[in-house]
DRENPA-3360 file (N, C-alpha, C; in nm, 2 decimals, always signed):
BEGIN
1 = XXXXXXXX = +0.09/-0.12/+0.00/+0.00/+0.00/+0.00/+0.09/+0.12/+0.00 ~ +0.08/+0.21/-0.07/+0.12/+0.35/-0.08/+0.10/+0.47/+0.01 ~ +0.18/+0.55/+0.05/+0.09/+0.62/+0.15/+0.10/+0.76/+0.06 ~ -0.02/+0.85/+0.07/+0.04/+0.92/+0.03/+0.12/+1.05/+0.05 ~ +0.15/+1.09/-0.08/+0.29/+1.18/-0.08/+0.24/+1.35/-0.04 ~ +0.29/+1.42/+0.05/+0.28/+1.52/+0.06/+0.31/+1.60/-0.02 ~ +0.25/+1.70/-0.07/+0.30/+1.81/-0.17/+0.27/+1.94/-0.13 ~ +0.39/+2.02/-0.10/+0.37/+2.14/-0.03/+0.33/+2.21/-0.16;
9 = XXXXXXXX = +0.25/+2.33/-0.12/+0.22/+2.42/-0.24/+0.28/+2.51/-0.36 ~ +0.45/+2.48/-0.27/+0.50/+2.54/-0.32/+0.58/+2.51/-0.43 ~ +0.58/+2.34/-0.43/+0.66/+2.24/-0.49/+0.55/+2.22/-0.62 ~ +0.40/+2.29/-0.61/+0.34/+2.24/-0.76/+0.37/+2.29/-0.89 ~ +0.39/+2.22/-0.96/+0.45/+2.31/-1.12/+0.33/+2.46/-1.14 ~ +0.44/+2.52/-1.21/+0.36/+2.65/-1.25/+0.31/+2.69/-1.37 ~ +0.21/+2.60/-1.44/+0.15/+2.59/-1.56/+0.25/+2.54/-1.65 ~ +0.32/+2.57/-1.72/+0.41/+2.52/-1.82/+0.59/+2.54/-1.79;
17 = XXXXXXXX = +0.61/+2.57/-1.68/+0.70/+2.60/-1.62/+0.80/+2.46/-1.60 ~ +0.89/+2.43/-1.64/+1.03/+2.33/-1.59/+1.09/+2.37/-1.46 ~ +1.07/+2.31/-1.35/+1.10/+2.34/-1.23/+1.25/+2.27/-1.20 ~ +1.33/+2.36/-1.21/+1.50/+2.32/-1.19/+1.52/+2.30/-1.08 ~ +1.44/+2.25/-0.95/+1.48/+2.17/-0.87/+1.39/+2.05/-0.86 ~ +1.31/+2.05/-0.91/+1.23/+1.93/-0.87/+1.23/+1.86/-1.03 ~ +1.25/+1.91/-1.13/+1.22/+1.82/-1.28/+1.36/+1.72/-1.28 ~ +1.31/+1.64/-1.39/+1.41/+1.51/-1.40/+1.45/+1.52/-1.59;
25 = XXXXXXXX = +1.58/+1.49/-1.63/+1.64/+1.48/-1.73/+1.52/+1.49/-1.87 ~ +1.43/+1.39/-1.86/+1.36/+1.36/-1.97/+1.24/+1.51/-1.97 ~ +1.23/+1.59/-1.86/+1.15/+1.64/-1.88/+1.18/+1.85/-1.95 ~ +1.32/+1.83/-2.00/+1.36/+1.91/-2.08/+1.34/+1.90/-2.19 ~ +1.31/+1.77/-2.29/+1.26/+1.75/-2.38/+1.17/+1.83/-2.45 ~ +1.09/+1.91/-2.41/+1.02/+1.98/-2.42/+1.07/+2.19/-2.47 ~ +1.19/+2.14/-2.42/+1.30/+2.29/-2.48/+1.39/+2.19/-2.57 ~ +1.42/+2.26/-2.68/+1.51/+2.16/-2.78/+1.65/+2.25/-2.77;
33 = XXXXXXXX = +1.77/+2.15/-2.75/+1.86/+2.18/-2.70/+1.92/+2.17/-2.60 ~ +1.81/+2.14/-2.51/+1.88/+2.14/-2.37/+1.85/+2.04/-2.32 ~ +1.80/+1.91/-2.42/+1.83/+1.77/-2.31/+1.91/+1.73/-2.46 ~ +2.03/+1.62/-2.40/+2.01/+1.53/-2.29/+2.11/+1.66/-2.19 ~ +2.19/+1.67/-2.24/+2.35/+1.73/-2.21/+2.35/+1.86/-2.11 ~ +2.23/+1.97/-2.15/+2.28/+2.11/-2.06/+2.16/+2.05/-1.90 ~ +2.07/+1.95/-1.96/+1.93/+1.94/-1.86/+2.04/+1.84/-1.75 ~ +2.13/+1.75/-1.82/+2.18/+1.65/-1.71/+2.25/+1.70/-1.59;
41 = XXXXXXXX = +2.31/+1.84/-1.67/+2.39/+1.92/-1.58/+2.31/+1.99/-1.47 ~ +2.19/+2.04/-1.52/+2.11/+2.13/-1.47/+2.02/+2.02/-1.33 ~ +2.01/+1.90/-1.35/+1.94/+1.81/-1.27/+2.07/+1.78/-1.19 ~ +2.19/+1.75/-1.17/+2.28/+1.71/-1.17/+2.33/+1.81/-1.02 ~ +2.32/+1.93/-1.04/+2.37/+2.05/-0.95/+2.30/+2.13/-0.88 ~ +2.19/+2.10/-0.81/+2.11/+2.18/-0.77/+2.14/+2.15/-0.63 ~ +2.05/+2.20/-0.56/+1.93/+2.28/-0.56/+1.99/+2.40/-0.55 ~ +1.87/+2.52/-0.67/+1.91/+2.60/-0.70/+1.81/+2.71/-0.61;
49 = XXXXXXXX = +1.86/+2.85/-0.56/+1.79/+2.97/-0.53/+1.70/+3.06/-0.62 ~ +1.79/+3.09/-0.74/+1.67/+3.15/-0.80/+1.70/+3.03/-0.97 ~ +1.69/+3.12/-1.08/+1.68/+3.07/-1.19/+1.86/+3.17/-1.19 ~ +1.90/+3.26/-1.18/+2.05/+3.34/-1.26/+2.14/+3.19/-1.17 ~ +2.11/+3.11/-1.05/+2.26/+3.03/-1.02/+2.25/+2.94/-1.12 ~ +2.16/+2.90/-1.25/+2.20/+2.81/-1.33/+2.33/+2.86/-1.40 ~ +2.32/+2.98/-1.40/+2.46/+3.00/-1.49/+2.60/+2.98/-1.41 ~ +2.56/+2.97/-1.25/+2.73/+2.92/-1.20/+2.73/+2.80/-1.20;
57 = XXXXXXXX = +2.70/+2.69/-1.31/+2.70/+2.55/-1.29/+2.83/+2.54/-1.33 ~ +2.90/+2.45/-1.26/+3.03/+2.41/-1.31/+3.04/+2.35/-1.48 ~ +3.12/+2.41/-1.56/+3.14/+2.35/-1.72/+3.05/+2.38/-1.76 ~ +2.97/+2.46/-1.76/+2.84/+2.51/-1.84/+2.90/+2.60/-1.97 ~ +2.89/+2.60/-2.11/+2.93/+2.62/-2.20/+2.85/+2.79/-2.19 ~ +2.94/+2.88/-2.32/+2.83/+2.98/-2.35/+2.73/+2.94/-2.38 ~ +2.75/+2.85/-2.50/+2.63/+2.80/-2.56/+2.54/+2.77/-2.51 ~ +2.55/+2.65/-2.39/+2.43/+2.63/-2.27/+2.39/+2.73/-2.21;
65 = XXXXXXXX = +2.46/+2.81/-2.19/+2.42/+2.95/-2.09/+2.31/+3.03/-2.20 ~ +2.35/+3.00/-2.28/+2.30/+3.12/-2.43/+2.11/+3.03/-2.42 ~ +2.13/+2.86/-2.47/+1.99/+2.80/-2.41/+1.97/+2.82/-2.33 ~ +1.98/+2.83/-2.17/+1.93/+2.87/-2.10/+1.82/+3.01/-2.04 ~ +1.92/+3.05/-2.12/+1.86/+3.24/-2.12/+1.75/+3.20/-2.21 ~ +1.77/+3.15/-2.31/+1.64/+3.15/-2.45/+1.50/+3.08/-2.38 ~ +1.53/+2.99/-2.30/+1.45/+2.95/-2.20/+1.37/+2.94/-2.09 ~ +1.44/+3.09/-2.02/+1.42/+3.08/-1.91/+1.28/+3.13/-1.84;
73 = XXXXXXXX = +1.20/+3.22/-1.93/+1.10/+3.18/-1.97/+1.00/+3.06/-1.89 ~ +1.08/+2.97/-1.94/+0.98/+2.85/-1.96/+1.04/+2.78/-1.80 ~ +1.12/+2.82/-1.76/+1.17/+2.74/-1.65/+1.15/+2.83/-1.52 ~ +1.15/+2.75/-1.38/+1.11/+2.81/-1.27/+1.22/+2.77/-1.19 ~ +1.20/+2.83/-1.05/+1.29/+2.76/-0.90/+1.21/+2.77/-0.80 ~ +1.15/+2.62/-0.76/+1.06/+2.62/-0.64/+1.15/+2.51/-0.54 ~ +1.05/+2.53/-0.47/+1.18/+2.47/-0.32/+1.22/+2.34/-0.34 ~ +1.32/+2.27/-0.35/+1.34/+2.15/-0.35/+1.24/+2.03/-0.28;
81 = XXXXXXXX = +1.19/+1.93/-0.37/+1.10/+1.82/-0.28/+1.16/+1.70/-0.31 ~ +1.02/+1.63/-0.29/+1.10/+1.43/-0.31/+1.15/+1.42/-0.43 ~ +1.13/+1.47/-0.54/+1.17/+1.50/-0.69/+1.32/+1.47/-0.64 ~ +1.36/+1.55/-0.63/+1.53/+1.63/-0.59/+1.57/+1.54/-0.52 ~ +1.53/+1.52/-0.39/+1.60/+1.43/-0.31/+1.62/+1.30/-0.38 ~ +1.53/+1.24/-0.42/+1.53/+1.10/-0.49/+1.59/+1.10/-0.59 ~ +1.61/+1.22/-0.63/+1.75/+1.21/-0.76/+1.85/+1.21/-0.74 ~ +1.85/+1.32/-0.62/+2.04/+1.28/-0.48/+2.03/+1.17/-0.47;
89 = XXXXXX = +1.96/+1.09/-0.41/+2.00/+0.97/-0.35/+2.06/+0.87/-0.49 ~ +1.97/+0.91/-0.57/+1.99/+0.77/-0.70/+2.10/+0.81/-0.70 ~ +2.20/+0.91/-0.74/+2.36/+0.95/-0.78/+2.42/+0.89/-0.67 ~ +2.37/+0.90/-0.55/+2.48/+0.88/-0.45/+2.50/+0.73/-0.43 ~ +2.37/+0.66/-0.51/+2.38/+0.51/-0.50/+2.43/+0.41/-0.63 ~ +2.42/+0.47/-0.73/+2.51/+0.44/-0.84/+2.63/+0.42/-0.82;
% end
């Protein structure tokens, strides 16, 4: 049995919004250019404060920086939830 999952209000997507702390690799798909490679990074280094610390990501190219800006737009920063954490843990268990 499942119990269910808590979801603070803060953690719900924001209409069409990619939430860079809580979204996962495949769901950049949706911006062309920025999966697999700038999204893995961007899942990869968070949790982020606003949307500008995407650009201190370690190795982040102009060019990714350049998608990102073209994007940002479309992308949010809401508080870290199970999303995030369960994607720490998977790296840390690989």
């Amino acid at each position: 049995i499942l119990e269910p999952t808590e979801v603070v209000e803060q953690q719900l997507p924001r209409g069409d919004k990619i939430d860079a702390n809580n979204a996962i690799v495949v769901d950049y798909k949706a911006l062309p250019g920025l999966y697999p490679t700038v999204a893995g990074k961007i899942a990869s280094n968070g949790p982020y404060s606003s949307l500008e610390d995407l650009y201190s990501i370690p190795g982040l190219s102009k060019d990714a920086k350049a998608l990102i800006k073209k994007y940002e737009s479309k992308l949010t920063v809401l508080p870290p939830g199970r999303g995030f954490n369960e994607r720490i843990n998977q790296r840390q268990s690989t």
